[in-house]
VEXRO-502998 format. One record per residue: residue in three letters; chain; x, y, z of N, C-alpha, C in turn. Coordinates in steps of 0.001 Angstrom, whole numbers. Each point is the difference from the previous one (the first is absolute). Layout:
! VEXRO-502998
+-----+-------+---------+---------+---------+---------+---------+---------+---------+---------+---------+
: res : chain :     npx :     npy :     npz :    capx :    capy :    capz :     cpx :     cpy :     cpz :
+-----+-------+---------+---------+---------+---------+---------+---------+---------+---------+---------+
: ALA :     A :       X :       Y :       Z :       X :       Y :       Z :       X :       Y :       Z :
...
+-----+-------+---------+---------+---------+---------+---------+---------+---------+---------+---------+
//
This chain:
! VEXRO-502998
+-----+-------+---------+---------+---------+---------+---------+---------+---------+---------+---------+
: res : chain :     npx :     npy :     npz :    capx :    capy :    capz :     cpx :     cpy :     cpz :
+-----+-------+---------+---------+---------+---------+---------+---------+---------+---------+---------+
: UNK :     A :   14196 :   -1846 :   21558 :     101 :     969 :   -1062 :    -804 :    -478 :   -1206 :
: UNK :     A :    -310 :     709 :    -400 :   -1204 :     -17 :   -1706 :     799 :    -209 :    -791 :
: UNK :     A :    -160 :   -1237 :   -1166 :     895 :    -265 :   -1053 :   -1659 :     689 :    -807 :
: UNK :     A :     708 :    1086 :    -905 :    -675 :     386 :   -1011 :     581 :    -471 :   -1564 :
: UNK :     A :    -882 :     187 :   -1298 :     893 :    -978 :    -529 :   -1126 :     556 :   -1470 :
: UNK :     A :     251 :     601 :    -989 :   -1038 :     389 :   -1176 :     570 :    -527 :   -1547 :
: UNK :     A :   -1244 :    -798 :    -279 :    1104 :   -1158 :   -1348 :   -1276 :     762 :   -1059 :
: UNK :     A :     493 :     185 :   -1345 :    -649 :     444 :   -1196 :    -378 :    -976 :   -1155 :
: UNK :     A :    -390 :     -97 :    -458 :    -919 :    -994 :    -232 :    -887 :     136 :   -1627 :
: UNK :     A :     118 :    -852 :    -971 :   -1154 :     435 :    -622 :   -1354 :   -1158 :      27 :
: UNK :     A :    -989 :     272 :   -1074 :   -1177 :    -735 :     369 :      92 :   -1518 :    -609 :
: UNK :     A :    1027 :    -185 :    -548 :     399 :   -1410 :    -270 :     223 :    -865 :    1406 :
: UNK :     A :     348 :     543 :    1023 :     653 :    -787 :     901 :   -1475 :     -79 :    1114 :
: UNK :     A :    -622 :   -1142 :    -702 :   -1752 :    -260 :    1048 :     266 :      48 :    1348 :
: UNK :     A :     751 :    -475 :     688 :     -49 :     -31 :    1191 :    -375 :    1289 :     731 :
: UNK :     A :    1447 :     709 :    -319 :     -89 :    1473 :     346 :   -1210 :     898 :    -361 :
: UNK :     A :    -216 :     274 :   -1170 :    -831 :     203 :    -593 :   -1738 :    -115 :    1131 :
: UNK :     A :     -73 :   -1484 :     215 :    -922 :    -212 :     798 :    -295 :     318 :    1459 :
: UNK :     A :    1205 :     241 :     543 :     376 :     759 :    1118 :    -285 :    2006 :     -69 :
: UNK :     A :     632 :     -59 :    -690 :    -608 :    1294 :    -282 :   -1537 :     836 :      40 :
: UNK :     A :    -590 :   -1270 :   -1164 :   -1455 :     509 :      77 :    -549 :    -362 :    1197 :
: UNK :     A :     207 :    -637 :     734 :    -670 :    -324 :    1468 :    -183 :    1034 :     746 :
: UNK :     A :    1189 :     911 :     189 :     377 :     905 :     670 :    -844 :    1477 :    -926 :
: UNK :     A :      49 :    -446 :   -1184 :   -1083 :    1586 :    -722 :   -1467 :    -316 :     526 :
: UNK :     A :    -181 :   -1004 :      19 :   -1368 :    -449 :     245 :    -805 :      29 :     886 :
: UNK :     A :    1029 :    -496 :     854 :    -241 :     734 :    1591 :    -251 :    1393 :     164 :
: UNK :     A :    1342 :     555 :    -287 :     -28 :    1467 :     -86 :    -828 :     667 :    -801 :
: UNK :     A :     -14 :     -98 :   -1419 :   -1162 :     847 :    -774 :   -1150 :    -664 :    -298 :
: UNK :     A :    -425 :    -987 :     -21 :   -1527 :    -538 :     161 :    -711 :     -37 :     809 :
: UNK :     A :     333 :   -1198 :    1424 :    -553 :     451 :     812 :    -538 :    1050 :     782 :
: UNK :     A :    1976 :     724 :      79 :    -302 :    1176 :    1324 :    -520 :     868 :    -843 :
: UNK :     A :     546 :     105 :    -902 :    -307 :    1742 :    -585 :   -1407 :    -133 :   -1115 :
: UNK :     A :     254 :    -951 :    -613 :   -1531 :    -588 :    -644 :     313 :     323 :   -1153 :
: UNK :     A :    1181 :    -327 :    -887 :      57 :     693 :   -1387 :    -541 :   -1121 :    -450 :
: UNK :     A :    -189 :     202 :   -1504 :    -271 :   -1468 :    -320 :    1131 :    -791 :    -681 :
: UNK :     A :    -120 :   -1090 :     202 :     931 :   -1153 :    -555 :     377 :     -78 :   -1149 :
: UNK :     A :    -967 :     660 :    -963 :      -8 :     101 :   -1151 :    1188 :     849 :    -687 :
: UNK :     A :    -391 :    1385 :    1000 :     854 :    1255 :    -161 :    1466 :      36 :     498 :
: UNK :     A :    -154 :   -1055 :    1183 :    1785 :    -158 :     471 :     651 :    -657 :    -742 :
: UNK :     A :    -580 :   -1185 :    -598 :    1185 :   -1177 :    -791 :    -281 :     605 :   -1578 :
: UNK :     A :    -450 :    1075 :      37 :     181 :     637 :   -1792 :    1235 :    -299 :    -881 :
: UNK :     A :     842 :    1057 :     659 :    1056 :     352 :    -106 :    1022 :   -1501 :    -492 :
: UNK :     A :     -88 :   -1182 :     833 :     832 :    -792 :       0 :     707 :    -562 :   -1238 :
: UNK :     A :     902 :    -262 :    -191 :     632 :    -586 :   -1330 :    1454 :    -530 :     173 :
: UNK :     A :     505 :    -389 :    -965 :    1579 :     422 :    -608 :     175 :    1163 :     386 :
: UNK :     A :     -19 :     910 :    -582 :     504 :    1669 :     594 :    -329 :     482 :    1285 :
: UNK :     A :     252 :   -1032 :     712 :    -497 :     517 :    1732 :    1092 :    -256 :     217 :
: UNK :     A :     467 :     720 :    1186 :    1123 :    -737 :    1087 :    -471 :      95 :    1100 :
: UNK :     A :     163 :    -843 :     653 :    -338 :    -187 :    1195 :     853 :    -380 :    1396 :
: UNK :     A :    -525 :     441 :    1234 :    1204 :      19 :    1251 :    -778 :    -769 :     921 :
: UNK :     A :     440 :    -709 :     946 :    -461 :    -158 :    1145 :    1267 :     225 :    1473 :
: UNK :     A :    -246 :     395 :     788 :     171 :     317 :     953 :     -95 :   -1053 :    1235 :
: UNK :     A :    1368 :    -761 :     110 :    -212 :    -797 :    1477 :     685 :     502 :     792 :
: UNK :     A :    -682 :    -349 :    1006 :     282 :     212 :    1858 :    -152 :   -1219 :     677 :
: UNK :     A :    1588 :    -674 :     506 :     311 :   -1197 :     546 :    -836 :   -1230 :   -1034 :
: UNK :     A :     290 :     466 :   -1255 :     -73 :   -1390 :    -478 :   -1831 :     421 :    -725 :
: UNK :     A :   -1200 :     685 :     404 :    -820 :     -84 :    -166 :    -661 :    1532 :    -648 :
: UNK :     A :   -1016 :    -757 :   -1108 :      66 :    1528 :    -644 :    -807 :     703 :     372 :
: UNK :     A :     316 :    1871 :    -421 :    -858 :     502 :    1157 :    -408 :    1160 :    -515 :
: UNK :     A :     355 :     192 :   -1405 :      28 :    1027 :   -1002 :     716 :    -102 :   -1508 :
: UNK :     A :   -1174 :     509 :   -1000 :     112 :     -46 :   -1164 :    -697 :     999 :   -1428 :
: UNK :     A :    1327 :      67 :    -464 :     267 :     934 :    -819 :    -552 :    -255 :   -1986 :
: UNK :     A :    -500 :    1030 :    -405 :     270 :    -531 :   -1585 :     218 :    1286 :    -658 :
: UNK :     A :    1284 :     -94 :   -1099 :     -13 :     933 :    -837 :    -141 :    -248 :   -2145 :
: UNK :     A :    -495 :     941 :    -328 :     122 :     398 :   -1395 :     148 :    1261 :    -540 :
: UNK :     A :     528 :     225 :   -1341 :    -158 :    1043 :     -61 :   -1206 :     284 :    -954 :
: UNK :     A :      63 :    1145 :     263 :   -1099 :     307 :   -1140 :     298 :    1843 :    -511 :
: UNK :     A :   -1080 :     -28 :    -341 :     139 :    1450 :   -1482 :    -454 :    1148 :     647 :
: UNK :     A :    -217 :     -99 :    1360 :    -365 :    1163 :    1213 :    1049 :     593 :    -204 :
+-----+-------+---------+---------+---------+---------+---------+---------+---------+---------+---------+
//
């Protein structure tokens, strides 16, 4: 059975933090080709952020803020 398991996080906590961007990086730089520039904009204090494990290993990740939209 799948131990799933999603811990929240802000950008103080490097580890996580660094885990995270691995997984954007992969996902929106490489594959999709955004630029690096344009994905880690956003980042700050006023982010929150999620990651997503499956048996222990992460496999998805989240960030929120709000804004004036």
């Amino acid at each position: 059975m799948n131990s799933i398991k999603i811990i929240k996080f802000d950008f103080s906590d490097i580890e996580l933090y660094q885990r995270s961007i691995a997984i954007r990086r992969e996902v929106f730089v490489d594959e999709q080709n955004v630029s690096e520039e344009l994905e880690m904009s956003d980042d700050g204090n006023d982010v929150r952020y999620f990651l997503l494990f499956e048996n222990e290993k992460e496999v998805a990740t989240a960030r929120y803020r709000e804004t004036d939209f």
